[in-house]
PyMOL Python script that loads the backbone (N, CA, C, O; Angstrom):
from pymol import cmd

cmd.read_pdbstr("""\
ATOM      1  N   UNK A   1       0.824  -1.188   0.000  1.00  0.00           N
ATOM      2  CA  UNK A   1       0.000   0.000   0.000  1.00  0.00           C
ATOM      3  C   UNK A   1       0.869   1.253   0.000  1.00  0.00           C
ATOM      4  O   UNK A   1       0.495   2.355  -0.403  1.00  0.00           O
ATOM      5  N   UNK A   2       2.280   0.909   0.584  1.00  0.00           N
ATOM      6  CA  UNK A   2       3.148   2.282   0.676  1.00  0.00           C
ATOM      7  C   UNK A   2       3.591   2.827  -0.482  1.00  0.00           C
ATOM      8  O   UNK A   2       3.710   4.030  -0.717  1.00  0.00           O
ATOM      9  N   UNK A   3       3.923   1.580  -1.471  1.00  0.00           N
ATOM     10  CA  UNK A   3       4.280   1.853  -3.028  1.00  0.00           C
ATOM     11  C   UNK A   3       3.355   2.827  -3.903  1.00  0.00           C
ATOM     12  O   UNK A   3       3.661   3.747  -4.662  1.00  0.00           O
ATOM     13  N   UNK A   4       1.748   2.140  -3.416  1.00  0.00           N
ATOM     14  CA  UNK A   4       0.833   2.877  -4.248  1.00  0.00           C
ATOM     15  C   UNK A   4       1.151   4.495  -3.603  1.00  0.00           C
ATOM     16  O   UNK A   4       1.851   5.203  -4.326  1.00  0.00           O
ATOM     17  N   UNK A   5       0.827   4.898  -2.720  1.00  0.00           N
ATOM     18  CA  UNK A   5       0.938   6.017  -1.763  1.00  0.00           C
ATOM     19  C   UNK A   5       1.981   6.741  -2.466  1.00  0.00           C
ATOM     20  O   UNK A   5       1.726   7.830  -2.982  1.00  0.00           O
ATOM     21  N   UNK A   6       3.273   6.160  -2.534  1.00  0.00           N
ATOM     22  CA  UNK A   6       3.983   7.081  -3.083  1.00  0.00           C
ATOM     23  C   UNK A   6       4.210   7.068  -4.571  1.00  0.00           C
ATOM     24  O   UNK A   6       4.916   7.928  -5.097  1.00  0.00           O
ATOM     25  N   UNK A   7       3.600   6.064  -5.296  1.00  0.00           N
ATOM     26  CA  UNK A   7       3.212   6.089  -6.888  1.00  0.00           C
ATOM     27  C   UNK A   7       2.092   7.664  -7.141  1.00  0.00           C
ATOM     28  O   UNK A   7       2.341   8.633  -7.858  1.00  0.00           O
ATOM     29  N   UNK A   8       1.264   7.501  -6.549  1.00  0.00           N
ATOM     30  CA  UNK A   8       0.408   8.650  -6.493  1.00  0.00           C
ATOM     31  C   UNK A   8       1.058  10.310  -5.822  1.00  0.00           C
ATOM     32  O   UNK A   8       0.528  11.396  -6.059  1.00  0.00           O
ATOM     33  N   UNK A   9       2.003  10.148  -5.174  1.00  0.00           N
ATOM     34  CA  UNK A   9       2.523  11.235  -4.883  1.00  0.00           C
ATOM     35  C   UNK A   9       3.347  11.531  -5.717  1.00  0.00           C
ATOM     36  O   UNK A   9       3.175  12.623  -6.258  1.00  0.00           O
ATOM     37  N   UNK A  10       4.309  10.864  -6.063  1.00  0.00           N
ATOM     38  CA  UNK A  10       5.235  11.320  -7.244  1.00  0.00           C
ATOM     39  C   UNK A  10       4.739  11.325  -8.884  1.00  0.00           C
ATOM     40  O   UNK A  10       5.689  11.394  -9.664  1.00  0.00           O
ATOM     41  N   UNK A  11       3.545  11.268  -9.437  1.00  0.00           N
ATOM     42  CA  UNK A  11       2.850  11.630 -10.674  1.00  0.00           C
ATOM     43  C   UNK A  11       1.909  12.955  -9.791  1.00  0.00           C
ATOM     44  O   UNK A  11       1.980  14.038 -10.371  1.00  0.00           O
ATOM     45  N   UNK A  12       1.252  12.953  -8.771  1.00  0.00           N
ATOM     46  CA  UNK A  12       0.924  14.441  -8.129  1.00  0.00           C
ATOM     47  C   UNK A  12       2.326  15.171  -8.526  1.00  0.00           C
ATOM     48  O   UNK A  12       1.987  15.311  -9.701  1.00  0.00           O
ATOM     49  N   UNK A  13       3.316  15.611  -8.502  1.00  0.00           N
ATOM     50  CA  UNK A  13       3.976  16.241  -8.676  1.00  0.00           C
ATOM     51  C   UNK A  13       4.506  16.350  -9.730  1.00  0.00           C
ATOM     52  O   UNK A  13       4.825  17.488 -10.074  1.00  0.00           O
ATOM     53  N   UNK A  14       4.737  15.438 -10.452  1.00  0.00           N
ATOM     54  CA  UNK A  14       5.189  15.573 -11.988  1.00  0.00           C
ATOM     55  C   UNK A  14       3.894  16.296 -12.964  1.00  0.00           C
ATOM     56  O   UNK A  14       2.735  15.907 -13.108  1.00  0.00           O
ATOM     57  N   UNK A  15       4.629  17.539 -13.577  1.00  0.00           N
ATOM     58  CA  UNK A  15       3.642  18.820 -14.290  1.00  0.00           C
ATOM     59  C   UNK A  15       3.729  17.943 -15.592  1.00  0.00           C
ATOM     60  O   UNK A  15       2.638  17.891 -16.159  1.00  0.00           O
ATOM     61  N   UNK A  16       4.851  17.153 -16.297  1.00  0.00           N
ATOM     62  CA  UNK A  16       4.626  17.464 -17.630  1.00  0.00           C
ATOM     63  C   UNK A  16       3.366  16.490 -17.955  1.00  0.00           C
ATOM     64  O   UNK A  16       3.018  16.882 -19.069  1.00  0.00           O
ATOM     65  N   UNK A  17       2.584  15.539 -17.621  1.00  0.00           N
ATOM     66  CA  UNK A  17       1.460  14.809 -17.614  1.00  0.00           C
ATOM     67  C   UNK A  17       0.452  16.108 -17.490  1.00  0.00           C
ATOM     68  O   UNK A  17      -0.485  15.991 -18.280  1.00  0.00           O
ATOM     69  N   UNK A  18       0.415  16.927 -16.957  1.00  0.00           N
ATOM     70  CA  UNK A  18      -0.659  18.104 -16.906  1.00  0.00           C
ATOM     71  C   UNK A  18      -0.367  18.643 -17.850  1.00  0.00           C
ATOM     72  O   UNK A  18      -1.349  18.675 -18.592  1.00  0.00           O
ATOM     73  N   UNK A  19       0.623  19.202 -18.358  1.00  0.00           N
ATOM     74  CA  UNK A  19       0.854  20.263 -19.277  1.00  0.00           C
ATOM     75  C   UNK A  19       0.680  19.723 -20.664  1.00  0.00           C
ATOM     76  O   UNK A  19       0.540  20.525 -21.588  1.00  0.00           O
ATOM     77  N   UNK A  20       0.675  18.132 -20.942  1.00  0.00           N
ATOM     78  CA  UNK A  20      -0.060  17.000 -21.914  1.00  0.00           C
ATOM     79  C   UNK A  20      -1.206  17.678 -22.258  1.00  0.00           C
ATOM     80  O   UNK A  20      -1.435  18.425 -23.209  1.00  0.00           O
ATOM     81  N   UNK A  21      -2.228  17.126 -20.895  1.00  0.00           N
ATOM     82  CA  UNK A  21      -3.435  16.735 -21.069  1.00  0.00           C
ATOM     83  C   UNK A  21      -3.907  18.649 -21.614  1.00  0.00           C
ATOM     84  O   UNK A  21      -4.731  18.848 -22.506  1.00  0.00           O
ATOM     85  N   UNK A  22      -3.246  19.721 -20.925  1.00  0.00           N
ATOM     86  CA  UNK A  22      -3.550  21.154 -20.967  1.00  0.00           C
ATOM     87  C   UNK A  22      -3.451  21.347 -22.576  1.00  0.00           C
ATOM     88  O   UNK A  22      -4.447  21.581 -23.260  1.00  0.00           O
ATOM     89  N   UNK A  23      -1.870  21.199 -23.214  1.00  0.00           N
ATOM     90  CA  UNK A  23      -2.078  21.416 -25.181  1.00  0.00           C
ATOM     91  C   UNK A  23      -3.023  20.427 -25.531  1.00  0.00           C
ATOM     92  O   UNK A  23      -3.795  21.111 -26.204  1.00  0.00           O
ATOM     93  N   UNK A  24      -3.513  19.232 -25.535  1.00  0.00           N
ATOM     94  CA  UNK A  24      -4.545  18.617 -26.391  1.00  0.00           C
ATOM     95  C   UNK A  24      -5.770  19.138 -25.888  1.00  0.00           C
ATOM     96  O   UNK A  24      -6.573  19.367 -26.792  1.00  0.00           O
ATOM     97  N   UNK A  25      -6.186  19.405 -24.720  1.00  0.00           N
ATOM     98  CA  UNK A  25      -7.435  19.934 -24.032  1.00  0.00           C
ATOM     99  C   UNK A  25      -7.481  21.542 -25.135  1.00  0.00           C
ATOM    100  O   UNK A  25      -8.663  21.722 -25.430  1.00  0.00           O
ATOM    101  N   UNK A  26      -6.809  22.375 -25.606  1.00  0.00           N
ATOM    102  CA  UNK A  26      -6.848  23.679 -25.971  1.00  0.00           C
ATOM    103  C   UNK A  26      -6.756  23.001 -27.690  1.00  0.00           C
ATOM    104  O   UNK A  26      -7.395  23.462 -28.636  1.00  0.00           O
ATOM    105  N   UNK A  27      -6.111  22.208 -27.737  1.00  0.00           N
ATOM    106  CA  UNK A  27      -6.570  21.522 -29.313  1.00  0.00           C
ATOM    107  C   UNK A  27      -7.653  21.182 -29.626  1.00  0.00           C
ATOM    108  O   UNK A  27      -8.290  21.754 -30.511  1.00  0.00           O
ATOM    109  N   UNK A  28      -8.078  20.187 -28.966  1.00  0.00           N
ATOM    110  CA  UNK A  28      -9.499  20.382 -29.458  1.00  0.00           C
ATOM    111  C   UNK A  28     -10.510  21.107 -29.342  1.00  0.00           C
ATOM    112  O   UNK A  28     -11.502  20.965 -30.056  1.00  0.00           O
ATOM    113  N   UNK A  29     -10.377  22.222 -28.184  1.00  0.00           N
ATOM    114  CA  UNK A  29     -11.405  23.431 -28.556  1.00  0.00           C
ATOM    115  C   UNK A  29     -10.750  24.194 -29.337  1.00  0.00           C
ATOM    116  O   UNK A  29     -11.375  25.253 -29.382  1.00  0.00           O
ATOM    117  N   UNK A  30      -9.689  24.261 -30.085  1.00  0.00           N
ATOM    118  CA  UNK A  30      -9.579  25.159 -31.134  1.00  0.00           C
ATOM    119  C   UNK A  30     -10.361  23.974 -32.693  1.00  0.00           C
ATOM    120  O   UNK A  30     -10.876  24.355 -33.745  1.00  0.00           O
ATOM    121  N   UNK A  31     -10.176  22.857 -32.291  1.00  0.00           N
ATOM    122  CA  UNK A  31     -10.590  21.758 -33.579  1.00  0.00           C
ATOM    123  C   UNK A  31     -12.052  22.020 -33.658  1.00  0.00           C
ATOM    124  O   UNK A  31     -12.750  22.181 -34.659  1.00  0.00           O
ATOM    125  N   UNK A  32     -12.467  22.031 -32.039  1.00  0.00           N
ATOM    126  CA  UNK A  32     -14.269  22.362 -32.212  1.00  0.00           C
ATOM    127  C   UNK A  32     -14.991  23.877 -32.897  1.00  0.00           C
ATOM    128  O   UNK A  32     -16.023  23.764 -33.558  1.00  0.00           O
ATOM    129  N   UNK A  33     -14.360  25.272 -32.677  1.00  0.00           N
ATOM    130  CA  UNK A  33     -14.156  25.984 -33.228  1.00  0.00           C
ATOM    131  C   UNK A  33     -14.065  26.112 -34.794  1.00  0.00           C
ATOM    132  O   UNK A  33     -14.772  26.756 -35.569  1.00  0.00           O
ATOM    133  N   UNK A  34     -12.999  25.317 -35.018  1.00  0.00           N
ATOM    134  CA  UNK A  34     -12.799  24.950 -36.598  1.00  0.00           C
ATOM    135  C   UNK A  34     -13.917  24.859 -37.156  1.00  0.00           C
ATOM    136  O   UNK A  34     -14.269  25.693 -37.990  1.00  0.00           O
ATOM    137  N   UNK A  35     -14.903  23.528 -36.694  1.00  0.00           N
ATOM    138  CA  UNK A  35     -15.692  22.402 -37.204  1.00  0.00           C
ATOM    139  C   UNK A  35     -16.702  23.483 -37.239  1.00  0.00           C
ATOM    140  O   UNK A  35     -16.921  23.845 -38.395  1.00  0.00           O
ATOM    141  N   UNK A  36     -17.368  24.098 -36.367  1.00  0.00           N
ATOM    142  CA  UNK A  36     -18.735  25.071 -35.732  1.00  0.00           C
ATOM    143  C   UNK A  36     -18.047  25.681 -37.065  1.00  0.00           C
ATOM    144  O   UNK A  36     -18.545  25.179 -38.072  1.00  0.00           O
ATOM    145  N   UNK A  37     -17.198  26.478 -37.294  1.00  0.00           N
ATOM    146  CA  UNK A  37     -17.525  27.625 -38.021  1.00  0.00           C
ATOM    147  C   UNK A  37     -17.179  27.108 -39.878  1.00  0.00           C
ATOM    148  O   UNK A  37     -17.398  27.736 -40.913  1.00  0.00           O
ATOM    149  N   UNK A  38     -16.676  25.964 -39.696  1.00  0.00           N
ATOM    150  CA  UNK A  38     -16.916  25.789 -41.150  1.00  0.00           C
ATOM    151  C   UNK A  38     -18.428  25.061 -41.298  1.00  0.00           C
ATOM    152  O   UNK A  38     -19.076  25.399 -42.288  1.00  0.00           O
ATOM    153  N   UNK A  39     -18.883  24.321 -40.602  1.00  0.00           N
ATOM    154  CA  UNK A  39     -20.534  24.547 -40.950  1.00  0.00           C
ATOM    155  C   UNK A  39     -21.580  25.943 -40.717  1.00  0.00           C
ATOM    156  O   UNK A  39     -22.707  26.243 -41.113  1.00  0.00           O
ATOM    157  N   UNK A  40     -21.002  26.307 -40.235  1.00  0.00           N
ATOM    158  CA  UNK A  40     -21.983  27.807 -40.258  1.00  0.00           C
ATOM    159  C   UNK A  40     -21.689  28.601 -41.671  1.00  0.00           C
ATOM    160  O   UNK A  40     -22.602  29.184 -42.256  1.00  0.00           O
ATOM    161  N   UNK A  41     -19.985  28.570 -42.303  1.00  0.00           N
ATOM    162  CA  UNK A  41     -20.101  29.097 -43.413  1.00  0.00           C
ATOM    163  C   UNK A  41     -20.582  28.196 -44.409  1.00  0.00           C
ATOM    164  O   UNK A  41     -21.033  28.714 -45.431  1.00  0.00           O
ATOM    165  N   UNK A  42     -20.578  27.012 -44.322  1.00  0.00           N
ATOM    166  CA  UNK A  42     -20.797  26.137 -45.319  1.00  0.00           C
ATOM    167  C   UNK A  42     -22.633  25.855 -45.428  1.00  0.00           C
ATOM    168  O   UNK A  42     -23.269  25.115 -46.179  1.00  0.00           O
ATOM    169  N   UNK A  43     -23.034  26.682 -44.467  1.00  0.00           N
ATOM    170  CA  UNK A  43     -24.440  26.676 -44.871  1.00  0.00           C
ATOM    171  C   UNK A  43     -24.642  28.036 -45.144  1.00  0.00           C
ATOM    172  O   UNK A  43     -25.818  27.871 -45.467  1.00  0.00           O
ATOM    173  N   UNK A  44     -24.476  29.261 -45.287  1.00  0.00           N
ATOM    174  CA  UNK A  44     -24.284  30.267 -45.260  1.00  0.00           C
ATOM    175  C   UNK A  44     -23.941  30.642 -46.976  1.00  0.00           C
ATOM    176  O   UNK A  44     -24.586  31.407 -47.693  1.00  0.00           O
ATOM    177  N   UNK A  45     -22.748  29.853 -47.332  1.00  0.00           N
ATOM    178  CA  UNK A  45     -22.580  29.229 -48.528  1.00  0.00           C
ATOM    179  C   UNK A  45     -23.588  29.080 -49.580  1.00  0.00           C
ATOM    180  O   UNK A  45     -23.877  29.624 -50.646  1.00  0.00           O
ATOM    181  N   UNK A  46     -24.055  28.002 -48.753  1.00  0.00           N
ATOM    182  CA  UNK A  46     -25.100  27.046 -49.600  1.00  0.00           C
ATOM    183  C   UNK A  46     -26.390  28.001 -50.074  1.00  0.00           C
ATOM    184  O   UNK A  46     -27.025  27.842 -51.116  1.00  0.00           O
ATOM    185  N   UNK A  47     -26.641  29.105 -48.988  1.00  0.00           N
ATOM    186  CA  UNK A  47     -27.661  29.546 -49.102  1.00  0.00           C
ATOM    187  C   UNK A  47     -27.513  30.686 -50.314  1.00  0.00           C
ATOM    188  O   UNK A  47     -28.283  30.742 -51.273  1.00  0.00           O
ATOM    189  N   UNK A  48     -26.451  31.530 -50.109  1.00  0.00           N
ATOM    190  CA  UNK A  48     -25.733  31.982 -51.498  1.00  0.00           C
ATOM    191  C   UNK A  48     -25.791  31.663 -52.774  1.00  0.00           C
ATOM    192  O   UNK A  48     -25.978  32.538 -53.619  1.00  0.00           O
ATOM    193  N   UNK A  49     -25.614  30.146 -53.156  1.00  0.00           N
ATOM    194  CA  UNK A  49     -25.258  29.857 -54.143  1.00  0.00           C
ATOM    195  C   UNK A  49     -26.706  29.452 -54.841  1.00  0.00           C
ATOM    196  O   UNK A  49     -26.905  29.435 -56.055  1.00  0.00           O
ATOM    197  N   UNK A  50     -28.162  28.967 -53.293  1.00  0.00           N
ATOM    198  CA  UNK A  50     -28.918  28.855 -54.292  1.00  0.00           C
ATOM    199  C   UNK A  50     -29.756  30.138 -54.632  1.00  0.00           C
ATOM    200  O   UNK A  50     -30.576  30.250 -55.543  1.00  0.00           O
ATOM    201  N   UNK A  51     -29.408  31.018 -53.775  1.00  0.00           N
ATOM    202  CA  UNK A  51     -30.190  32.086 -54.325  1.00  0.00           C
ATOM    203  C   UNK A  51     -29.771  32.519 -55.899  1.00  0.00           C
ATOM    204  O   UNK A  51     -30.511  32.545 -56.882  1.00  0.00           O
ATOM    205  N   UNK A  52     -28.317  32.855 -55.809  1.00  0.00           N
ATOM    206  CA  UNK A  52     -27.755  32.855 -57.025  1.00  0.00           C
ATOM    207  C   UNK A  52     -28.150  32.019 -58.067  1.00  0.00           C
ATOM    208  O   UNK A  52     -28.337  32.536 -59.168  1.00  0.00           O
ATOM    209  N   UNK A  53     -28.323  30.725 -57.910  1.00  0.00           N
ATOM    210  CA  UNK A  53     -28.478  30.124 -58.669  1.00  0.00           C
ATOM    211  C   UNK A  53     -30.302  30.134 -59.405  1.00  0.00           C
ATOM    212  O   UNK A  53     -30.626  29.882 -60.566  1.00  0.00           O
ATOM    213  N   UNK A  54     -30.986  30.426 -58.506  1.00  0.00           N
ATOM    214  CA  UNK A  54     -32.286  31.207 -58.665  1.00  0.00           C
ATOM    215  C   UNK A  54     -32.592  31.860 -59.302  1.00  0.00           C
ATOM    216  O   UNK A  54     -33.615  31.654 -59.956  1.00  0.00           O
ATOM    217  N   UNK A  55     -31.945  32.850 -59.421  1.00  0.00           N
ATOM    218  CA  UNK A  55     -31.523  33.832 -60.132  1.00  0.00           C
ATOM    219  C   UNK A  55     -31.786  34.178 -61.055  1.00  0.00           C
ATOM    220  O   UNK A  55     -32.405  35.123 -61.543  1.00  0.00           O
ATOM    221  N   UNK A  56     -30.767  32.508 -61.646  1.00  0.00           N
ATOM    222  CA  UNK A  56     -30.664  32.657 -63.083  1.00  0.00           C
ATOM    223  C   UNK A  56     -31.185  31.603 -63.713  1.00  0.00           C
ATOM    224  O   UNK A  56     -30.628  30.849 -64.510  1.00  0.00           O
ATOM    225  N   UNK A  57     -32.432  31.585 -63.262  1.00  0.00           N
ATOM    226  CA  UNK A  57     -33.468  30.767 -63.917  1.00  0.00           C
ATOM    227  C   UNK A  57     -34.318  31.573 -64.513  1.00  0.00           C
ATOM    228  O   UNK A  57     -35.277  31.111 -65.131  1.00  0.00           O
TER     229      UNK A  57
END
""", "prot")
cmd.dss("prot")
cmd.show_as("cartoon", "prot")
cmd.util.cbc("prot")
cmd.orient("prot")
């Protein structure tokens, strides 16, 4: 039980496992960001092209 005890204390103290999980955690809300705003233009888009395309009927 003393091993575990101090398995858990010495990863408590080691940052670079946090500072991991911290750049992929800020990656994927920049990836989610990405995704949201290329469907908002990509319907935004769409709506463009059929008006345009309306148009010219």
């Amino acid at each position: 039980m003393e091993k575990v005890v101090r398995t858990c204390a010495r990863m408590a103290k080691d940052e670079a496992g946090s500072t991991a999980i911290e750049y992929a955690l800020i990656g994927t809300l920049v990836s989610v960001a990405i995704i949201v705003g290329a469907i908002a233009l990509g319907d935004q888009l769409g709506v463009m092209y059929s008006d345009l395309a309306s148009k010219f009927k």
